[in-house]
C-alpha positions in Angstrom: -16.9 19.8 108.6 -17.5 20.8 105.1 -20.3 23.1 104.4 -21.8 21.2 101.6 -22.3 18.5 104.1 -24.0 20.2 106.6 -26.4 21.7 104.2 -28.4 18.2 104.1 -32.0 17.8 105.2 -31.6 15.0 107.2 -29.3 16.5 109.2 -31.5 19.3 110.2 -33.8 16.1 110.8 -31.1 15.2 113.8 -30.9 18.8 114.7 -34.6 19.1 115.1 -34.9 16.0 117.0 -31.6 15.9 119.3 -32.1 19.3 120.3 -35.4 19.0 122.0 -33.9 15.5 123.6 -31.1 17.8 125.1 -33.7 20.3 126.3 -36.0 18.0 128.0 -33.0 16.0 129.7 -32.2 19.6 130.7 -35.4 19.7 131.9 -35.3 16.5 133.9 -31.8 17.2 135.7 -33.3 20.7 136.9 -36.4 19.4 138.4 -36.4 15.8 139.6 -32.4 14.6 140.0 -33.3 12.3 142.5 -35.3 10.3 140.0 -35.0 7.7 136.7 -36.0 9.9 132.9 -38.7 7.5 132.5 -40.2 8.0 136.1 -40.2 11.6 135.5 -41.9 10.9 132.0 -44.2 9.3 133.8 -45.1 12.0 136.7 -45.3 14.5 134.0 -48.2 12.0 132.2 -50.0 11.8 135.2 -50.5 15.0 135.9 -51.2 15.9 132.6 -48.3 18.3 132.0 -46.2 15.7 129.2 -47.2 17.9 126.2 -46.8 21.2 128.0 -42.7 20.2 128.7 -42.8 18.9 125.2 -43.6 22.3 124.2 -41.2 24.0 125.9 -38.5 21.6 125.0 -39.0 22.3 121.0 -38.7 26.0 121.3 -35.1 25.9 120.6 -35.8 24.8 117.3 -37.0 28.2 116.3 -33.6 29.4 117.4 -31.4 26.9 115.4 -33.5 26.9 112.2 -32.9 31.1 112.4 -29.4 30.1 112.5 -29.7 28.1 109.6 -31.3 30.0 107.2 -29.2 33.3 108.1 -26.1 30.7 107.1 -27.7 29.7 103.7 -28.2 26.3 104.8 -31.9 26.1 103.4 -32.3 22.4 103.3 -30.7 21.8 106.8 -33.5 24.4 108.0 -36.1 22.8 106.1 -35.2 19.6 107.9 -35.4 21.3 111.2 -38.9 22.7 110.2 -40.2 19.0 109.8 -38.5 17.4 112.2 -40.9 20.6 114.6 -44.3 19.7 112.8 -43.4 16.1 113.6 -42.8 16.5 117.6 -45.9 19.6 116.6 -48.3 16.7 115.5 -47.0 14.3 118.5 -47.6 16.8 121.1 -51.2 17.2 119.6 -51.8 13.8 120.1 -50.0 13.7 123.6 -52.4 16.8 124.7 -55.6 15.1 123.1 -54.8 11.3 124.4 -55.9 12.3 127.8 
């Protein structure tokens, strides 16, 4: 893939959002396989722990927005920085809905 192309904020957008997806699926596999997703979604709401796994699951961001700027991909990183303040706010309201 061309460089030029990669260096494009919304695909740090898709980064930013796909990665914690991936992470929290991870997640889910590890800890309840003989479940559905949205029945562990729904365990982890109940008992309150929904924005702490949300947490966890967008810590790789930090890792892949290092990446980028170190690669001189500034706007892919920037779109990886808001696509974290989004799921940031959402976990907010996750944490305060209760």
């Amino acid at each position: 893939m061309n460089s030029a192309k990669l260096n494009r904020q919304r695909v740090g957008y898709l980064f930013g959002i796909l990665l914690p997806l991936l992470v929290l699926v991870v997640i889910f596999f590890t800890m309840y396989t003989g479940k559905s997703f949205w029945a562990f979604l729904q365990i982890m709401w109940i008992q309150g722990n929904l924005s702490q796994v949300l947490s966890l699951a967008v810590i790789p961001n930090l890792a892949i927005f290092f990446i980028f700027i170190w690669t001189k991909k500034l706007k892919t990183a920037q779109g990886v920085l808001g696509a974290t303040f989004i799921l940031a706010f959402l976990i907010i309201i996750l944490r305060f809905a209760r």
